[in-house]
C-alpha positions in Angstrom: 12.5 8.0 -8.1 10.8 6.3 -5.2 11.0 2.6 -6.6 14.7 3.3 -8.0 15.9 4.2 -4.5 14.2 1.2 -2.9 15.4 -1.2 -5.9 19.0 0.1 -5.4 18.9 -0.5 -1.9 17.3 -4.5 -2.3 20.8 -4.7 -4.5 22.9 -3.0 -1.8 21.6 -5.6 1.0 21.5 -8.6 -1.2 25.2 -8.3 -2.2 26.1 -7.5 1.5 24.7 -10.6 2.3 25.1 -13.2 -1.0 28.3 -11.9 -2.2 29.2 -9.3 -4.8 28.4 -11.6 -7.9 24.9 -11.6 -6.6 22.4 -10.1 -8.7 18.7 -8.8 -8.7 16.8 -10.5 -11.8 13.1 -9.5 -11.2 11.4 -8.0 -8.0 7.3 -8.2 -7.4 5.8 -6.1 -5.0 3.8 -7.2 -2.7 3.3 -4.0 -0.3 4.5 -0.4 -0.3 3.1 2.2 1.7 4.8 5.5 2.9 8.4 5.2 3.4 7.4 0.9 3.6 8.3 -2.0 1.0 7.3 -5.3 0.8 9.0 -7.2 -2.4 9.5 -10.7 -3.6 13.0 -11.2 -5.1 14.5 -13.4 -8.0 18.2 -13.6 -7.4 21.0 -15.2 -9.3 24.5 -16.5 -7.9 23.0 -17.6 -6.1 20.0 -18.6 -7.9 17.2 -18.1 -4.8 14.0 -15.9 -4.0 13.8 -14.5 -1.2 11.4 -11.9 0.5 12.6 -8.2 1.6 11.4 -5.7 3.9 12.2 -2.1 4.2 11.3 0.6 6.5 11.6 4.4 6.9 12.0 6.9 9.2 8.4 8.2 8.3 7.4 4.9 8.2 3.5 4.2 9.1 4.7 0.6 10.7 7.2 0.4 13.7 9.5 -2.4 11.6 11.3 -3.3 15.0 13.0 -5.8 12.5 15.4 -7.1 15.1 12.8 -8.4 17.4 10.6 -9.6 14.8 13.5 -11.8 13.4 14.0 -13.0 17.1 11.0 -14.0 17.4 11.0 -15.8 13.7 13.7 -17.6 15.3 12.0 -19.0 18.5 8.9 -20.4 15.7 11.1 -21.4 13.7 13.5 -23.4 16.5 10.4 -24.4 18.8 7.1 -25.0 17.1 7.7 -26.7 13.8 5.1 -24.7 11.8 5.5 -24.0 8.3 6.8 -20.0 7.9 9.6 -18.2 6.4 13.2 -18.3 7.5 14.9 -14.7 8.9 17.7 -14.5 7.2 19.1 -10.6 8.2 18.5 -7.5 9.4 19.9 -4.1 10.1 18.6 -1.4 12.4 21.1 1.1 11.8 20.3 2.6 8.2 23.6 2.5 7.9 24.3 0.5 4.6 21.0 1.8 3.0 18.4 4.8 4.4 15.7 2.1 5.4 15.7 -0.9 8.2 15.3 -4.0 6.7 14.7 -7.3 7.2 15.6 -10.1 4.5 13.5 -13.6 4.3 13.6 -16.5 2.8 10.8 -17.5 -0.1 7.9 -19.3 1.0 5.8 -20.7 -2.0 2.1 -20.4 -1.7 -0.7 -18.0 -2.2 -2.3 -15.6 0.3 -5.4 -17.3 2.1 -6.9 -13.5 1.1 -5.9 -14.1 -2.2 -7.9 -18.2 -2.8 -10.8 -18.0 -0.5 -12.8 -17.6 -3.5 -11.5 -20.3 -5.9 -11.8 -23.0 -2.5 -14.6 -25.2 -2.0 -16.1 -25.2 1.2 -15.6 -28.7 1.8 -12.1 -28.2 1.1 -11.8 -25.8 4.1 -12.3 -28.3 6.6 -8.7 -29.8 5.7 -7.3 -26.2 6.1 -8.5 -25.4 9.0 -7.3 -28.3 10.4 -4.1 -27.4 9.4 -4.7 -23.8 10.7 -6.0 -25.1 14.1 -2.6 -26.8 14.5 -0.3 -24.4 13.4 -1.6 -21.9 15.2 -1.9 -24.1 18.8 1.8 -24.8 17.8 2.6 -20.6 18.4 0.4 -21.0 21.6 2.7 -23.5 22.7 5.8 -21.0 22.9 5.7 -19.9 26.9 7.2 -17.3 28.7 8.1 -16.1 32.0 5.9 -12.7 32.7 3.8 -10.8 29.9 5.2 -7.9 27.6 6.5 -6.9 24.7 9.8 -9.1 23.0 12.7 -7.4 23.0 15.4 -8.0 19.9 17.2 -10.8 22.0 13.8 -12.8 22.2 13.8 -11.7 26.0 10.5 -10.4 27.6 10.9 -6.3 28.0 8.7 -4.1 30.5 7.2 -7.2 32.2 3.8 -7.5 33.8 3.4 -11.3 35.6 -0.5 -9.7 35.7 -2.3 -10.2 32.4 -4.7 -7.4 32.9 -1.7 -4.7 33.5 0.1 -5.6 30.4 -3.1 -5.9 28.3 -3.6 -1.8 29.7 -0.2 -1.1 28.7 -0.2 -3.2 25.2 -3.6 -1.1 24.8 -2.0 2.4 25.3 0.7 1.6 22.9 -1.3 0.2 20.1 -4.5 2.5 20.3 -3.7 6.1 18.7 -6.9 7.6 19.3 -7.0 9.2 23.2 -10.7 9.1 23.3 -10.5 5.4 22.4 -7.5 4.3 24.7 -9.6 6.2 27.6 -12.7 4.4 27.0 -11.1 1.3 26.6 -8.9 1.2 29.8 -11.6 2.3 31.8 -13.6 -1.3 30.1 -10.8 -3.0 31.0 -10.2 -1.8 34.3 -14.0 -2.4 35.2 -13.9 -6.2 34.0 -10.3 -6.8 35.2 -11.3 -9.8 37.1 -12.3 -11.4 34.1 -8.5 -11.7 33.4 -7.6 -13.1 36.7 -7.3 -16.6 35.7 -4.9 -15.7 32.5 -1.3 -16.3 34.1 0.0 -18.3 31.4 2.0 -15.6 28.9 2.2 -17.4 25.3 3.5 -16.2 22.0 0.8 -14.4 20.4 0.9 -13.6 16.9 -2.0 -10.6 16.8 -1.9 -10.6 13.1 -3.4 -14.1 11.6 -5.8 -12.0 9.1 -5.5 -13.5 5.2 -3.4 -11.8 4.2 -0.6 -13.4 6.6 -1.3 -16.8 6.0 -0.4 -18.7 2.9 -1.7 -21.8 1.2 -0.3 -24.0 -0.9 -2.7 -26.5 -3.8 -0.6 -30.3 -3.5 -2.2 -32.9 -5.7 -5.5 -31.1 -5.9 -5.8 -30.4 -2.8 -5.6 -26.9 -0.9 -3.2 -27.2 2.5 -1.0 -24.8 4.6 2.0 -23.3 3.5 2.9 -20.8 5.8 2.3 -18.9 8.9 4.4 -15.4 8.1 4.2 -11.7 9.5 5.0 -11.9 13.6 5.8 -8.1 13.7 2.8 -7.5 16.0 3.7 -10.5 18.3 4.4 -10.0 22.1 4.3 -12.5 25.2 0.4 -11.9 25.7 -2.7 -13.9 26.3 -3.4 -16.4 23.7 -7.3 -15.9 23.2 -6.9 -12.8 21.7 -5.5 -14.7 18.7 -8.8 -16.5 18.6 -10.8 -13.6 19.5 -9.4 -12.0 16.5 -9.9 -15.2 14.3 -13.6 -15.4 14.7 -14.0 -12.1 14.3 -12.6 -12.0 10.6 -15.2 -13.4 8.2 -14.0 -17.7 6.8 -11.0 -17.3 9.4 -12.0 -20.2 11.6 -14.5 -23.2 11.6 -15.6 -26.5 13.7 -12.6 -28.2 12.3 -10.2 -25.2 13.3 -11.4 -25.5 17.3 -10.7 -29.5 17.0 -7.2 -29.5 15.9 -6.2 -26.4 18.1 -7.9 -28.3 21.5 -6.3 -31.2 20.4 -2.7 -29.5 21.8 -3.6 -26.4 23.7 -7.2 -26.0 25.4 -9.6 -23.1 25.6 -10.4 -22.2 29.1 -14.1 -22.4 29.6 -14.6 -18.6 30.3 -12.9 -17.6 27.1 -16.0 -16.2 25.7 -16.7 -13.7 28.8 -13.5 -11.9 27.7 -13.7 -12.6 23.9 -16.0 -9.1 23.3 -12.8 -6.6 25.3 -10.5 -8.5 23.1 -11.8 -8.1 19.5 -12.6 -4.1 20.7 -9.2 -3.8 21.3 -8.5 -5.0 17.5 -11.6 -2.6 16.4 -9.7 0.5 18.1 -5.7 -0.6 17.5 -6.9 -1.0 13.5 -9.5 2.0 13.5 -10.5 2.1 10.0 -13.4 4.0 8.6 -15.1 2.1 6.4 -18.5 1.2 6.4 -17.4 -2.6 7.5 -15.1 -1.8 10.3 -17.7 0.4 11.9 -20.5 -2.1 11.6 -18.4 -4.7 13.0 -17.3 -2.4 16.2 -20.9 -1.5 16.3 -22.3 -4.9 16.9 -19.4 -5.6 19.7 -20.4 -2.3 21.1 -23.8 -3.3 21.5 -23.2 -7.1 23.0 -20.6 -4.9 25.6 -23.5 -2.2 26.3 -21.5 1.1 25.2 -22.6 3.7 22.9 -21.0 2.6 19.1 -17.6 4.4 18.6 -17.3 6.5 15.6 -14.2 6.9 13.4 -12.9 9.9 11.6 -9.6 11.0 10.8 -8.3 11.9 14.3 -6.6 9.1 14.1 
């Protein structure tokens, strides 16, 4: 009943936008969790793919669809990368019961999906590409820190790094004992932060599984950069903090190309530890892995290791 409501709704929104001829040949899905729908679409008149979103009311994800597809618009307009093109979206759940936000088709494979069947020598050439795609979404500036707003504008904004890292922190961490703990880390090492006063685009999402790849002529190479629903006007390091702390993410070749167009202040790796704790507490999972990894950041930061349950 559940896949016939969402599959009725993908033909609802793809005729409101191609025209009443338009019609829904075959539909993969890539992602569907509670009251969420991720799905890759095969249309005809006119023949096209392209890539659907849909949210709930009870949805796990916030889908703020209307600032993610203003931000899609400023990467798309002002840093040349390869990603997907925001074609729609509706807020109101007015023409079906979800949000949604409709995309255009970006061949490739999930980095996620390949990392096995690539050669290590072959990564080199990826994260070259990586290194510049990404110091391409570094290069998008802003005014102040804070969240984006639907209209691409900077909402609830902090011109101090430190503040709007405390309030991106209390928003993103669901777990009071963990949003305690780490405001009062941040708070203690606040000067750290001090020479941060340049607010970028920052993605806060590059894991494999947002980051395609495409084989041309043998030969492994970027496809797309895709998924800026977590994005805000932040600090650009925590991209990077992130990076290294996901396992094949980033290598020798990946710190060349970025430096190349946007360097890496030389005390980046005094605030590097706060910053990939932040991830370990915003995506609390319990699994044996997550808690190992926020163990070992635990110990390099001198706390007790934080244990994860279902509280959360």
């Amino acid at each position: 009943m559940k896949a016939e409501k969402e599959i009725s709704s993908c033909r609802t929104i793809i005729q409101r936008h191609f025209g009443r001829r338009c019609q829904l040949r075959e539909y993969k899905v890539l992602l569907r969790k509670t009251d969420y729908f991720v799905a890759d679409l095969t249309l005809s008149n006119p023949s096209q793919r392209v890539v659907i979103k849909l949210a709930g009311p009870n949805a796990p994800i916030s889908s703020s669809f209307d600032r993610t597809f203003a931000i899609n618009q400023q990467v798309w307009k002002q840093s040349g990368i390869p990603t997907y093109e925001a074609i729609a979206f509706d807020m109101s759940h007015e023409t079906v019961p979800y949000r949604y936000l409709l995309m255009s088709h970006v061949e490739g494979q999930l980095w996620s999906d390949i990392k096995k069947q690539v050669a290590p020598e072959e990564f080199r050439a990826i994260y070259r590409d990586f290194g510049w795609a990404v110091a391409q979404i570094h290069s998008i500036s802003y005014n102040s820190f804070g969240e984006i707003g639907s209209k691409g504008e900077v909402i609830a904004t902090e011109t101090n790094y430190a503040s709007a890292l405390s309030r991106r922190a209390t928003q993103r961490i669901r777990n009071p004992r963990h949003q305690e703990m780490f405001l009062s880390l941040l708070q203690q090492n606040k000067g750290l932060f001090n020479e941060i006063n340049s607010p970028r685009l920052t993605h806060e999402d590059l894991n494999p599984g947002n980051i395609l790849l495409t084989n041309h002529d043998g030969k492994w190479q970027l496809a797309a950069v895709v998924d800026f629903d977590s994005a805000w006007a932040g600090g650009f390091e925590s991209d990077l903090a992130r990076l290294e702390l996901w396992r094949g993410m980033v290598g020798k070749d990946f710190f060349e190309e970025y430096q190349t167009i946007n360097p890496i202040p030389v005390n980046y790796p005094q605030r590097r530890l706060l910053l990939q704790l932040l991830w370990c507490l915003e995506y609390a999972d319990p699994s044996q892995r997550h808690y190992q990894d926020t163990k070992r950041i635990c110990g390099k930061l001198g706390i007790a290791p934080i244990v994860f349950n279902d509280e959360f």
